[in-house]
N, C-alpha and C positions, 0 to 999 in steps of 0.2 A: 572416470566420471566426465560426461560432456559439461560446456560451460554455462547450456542453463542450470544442470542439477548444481551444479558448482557455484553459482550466484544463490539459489532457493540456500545454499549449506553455509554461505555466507552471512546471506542473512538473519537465519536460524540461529547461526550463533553468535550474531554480533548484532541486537537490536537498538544497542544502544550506538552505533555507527551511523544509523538512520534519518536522518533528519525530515522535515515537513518540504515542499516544492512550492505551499500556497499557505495561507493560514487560514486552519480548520478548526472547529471546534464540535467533536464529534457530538457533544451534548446539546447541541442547535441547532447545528449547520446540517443542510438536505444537499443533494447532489442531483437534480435534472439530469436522465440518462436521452441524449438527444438521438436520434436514427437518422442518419442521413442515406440510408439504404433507399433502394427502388420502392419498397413499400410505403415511407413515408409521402405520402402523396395530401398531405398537408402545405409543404414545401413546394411551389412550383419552378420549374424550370425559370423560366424568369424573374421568380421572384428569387431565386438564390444567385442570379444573376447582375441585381441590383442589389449592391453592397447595403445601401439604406436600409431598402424593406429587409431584406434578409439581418440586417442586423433590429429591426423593429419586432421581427418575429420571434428572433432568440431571448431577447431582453423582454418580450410580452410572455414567452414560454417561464423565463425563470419568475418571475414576478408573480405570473398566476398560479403556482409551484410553491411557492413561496421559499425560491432555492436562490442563497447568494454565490453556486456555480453550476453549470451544465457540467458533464463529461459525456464521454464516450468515443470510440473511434477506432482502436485497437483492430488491424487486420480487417477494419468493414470493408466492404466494395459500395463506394461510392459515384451516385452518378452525378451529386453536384459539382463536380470538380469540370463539368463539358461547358460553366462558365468561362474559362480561362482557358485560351491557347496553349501558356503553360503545359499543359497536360496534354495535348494533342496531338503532339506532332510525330513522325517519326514513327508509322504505323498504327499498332495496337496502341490506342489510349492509355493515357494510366491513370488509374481508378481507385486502385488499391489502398488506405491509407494506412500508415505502418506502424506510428503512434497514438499517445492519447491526447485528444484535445479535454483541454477544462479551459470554459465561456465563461466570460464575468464581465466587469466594470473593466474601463479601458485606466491604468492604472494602478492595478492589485496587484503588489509586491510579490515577487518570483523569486526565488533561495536556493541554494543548493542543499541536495539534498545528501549528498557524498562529501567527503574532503577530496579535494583533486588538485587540476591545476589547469588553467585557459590553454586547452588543445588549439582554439580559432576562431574567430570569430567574421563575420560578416553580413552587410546588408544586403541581403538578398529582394534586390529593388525590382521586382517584375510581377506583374497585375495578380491575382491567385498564388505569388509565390511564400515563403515566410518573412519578407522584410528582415528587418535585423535579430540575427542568429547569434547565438555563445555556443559551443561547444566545449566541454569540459571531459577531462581524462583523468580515468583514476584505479589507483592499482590498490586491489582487493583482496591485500594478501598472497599475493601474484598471478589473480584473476583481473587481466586487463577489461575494462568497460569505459565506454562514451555514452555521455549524457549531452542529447540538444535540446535546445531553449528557442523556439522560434515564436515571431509575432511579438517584439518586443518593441520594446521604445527606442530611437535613434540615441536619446540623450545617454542607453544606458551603454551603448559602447566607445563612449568616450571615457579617455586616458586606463585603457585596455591594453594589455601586453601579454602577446605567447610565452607560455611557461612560468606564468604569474600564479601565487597557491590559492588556493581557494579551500577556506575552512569551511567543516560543513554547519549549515546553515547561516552561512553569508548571502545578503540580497544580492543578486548576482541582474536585478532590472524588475521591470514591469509591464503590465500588459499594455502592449502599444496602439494607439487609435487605428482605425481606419485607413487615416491618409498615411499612416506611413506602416503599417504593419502588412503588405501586401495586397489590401484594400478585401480585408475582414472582418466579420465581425469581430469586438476585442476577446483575443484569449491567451492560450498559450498551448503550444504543441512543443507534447514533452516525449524525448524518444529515445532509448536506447541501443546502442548497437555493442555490441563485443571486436569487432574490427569497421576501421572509418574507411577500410579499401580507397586509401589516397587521398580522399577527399578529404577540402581544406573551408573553414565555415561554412559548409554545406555537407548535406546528406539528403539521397532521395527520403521527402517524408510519404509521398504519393509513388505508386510502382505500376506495373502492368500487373493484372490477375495475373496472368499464364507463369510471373517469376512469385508465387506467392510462396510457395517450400523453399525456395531459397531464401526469403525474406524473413522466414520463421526460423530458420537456420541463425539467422546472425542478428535478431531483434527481439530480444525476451520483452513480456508484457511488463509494461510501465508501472501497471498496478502491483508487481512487486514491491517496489519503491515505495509509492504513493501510500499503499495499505490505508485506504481507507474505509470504514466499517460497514458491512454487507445491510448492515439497517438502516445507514445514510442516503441508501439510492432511491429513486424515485421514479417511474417509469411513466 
């Protein structure tokens, strides 16, 4: 059995392991499904460029919605990401984004949604980057998985230690502003990987199209986790 079917068999049988990543309430709460694909052409290049408007636009999208989160993101190919050097360099662009973002209020408590233990942590301080990261490890009945938490608040990685447990649904931080979450609109980009390949408070969230099968190879959809209800979403 490969280790997505091996996390779906996990989950299956262990719902009660699962915990919440945001606080939902399926019997209110809507979900904004936001596109930041080529065809959103709502979005302009400049305007996703300017951290402001583009955060004026996301917060007028949930409002008019009447949604207290946006998602979406999962494996889209994205072209707002050509605000940010970040992504540019080194060839082919990277476009790709590999988890799920969920948009809100800058401050909405973040949880884990697994029991684990602080894999790494780091402020990823660079313009379009995730600002401050947690990264968390957890064994699944001897299915290894990593869970990142990026675009958080600086305050939430203090008195932080590798190898520290983390029970599941412990606030693990919250959605960090602007000035210091990468210079974003506020959310949280939550992302999965089955092997961290080295990497230490960091993980690509954004990739090149051309590595996208191997990106699917070692990053199951976040919406396993998240499970939330198919009549919450809002397009």
């Amino acid at each position: 059995m490969d280790k997505h079917a091996l996390l779906k068999n996990f989950i299956s049988k262990h719902p009660g392991r699962i915990g919440k990543v945001v606080d939902f309430e399926p019997k209110t709460d809507k979900l904004f499904v936001f596109d930041f694909a080529a065809t959103n052409t709502e979005l302009s290049p400049d305007d996703a460029a300017d951290t402001e408007t583009f955060s004026h636009w996301v917060d007028k999208k949930l409002h008019n919605n009447h949604c207290r989160y946006g998602i979406g993101g999962y494996m889209e190919h994205r072209t707002l990401y050509a605000r940010s050097e970040h992504f540019s360099t080194g060839g082919e662009p990277r476009r790709l984004h590999l988890g799920i973002d969920i948009w809100g209020a800058a401050g909405v408590p973040v949880y884990a949604p697994l029991a684990g233990i602080i894999h790494s942590f780091r402020d990823n301080n660079n313009f379009g980057d995730y600002g401050p990261t947690i990264i968390l490890q957890h064994d699944l009945d001897g299915l290894e998985l990593f869970s990142l938490y990026g675009h958080l608040s600086r305050n939430d990685l203090t008195g932080l230690h590798e190898g520290d447990a983390i029970v599941k649904g412990q606030r693990l931080g919250s959605f960090g502003c602007a000035e210091e979450n990468g210079h974003w609109p506020p959310h949280l980009h939550f992302q999965l990987m089955f092997d961290i390949e080295g990497w230490h408070g960091d993980y690509p969230g954004v990739a090149k199209y051309s590595e996208k099968d191997k990106y699917l190879q070692n990053i199951p959809d976040p919406a396993l986790i998240l499970q939330f209800p198919p009549a919450s979403f809002i397009k």
